[in-house]
N, C-alpha and C positions, 0 to 999 in steps of 0.2 A: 300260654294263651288264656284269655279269660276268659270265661263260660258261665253264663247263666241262665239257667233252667227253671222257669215258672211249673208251677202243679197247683191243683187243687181246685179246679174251674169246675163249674156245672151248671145247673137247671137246680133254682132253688124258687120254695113258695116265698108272695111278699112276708115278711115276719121275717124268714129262717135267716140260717148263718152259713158260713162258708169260711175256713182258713187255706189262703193263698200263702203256697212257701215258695219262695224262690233260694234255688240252689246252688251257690258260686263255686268257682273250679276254677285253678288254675291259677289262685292268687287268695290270701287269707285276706276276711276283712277289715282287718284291722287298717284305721288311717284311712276308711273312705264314708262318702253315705250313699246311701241306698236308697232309691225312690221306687214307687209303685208310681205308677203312670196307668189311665183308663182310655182308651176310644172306641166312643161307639160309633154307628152308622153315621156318613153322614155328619162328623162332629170332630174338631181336631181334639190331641193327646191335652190331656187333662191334668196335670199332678195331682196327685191324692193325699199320698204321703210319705214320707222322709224320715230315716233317722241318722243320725251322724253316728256312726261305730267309737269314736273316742270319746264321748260323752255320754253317750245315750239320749241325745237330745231331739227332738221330734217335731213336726210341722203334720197337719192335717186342714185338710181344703173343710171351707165353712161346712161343704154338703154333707162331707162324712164326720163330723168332727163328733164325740161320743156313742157313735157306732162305729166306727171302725179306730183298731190297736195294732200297734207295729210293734214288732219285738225282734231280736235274734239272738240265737245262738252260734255264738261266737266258738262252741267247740265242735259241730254241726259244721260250721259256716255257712250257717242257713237264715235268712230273712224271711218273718212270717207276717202275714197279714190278717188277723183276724176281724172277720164282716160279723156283724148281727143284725136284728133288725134290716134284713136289704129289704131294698123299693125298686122297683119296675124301673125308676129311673137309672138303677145303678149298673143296669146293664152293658156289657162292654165288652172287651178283651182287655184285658189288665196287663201290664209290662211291668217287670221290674229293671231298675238302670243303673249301675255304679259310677262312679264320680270320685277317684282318687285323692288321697292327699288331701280330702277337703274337712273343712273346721264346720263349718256351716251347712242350714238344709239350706234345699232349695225346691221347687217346683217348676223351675223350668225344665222342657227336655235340652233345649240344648247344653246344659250345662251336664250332661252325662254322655260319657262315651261310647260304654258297653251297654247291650241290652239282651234281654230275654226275647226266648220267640213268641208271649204269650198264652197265654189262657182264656179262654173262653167263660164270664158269670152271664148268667141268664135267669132274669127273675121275675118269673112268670107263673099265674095260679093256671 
């Protein structure tokens, strides 16, 4: 069964940083991609960001795009999300989502099956 476990949520100042890992189970990730997905109040699921496990190939939304970095480790099986620089805007519950067998990112959610229960970023002075 597949399992995904977001960590690393909190109460950060605007400036600070934050790495979100999400933690798959129950299937390696090899041959999928992996999105972070954000919603806040009040606001539909957002893609953030993506990377494709057979390539290392990566998508990020305009708003985060050189502050935040996607990486993983593949002997972990673990998907990381490093924030810097967050902004009061970036508030949310963050998701991460698997997506099988797929070559390409994407940023929609429908196109992911599994999901985490998320995490809670909160970025407030």
């Amino acid at each position: 069964q597949e399992k995904l476990v977001e960590s690393g949520g909190g109460l950060v100042q605007p400036g600070g940083s934050l790495r979100l890992s999400c933690a798959a189970s129950g299937f390696s990730l090899d041959h999928y991609s992996i999105g972070w997905f954000r919603q806040a109040p009040g606001k539909g699921r957002e893609g953030v960001s993506c990377i494709v496990t057979t390539d290392n190939s990566t998508y990020y939304a305009d708003s985060v795009k050189g502050r935040f970095t996607i990486s993983m480790d593949t002997g972990k099986n673990i998907v990381y999300l490093q924030m810097t620089n967050l902004k009061p805007e970036d508030t949310a519950v963050y998701y991460c989502a698997a997506r099988p067998g797929s070559t390409t990112t994407s940023r929609t959610a429908a196109d992911f099956g599994s999901w985490g229960q998320g995490t809670q970023v909160t970025v407030s002075s």
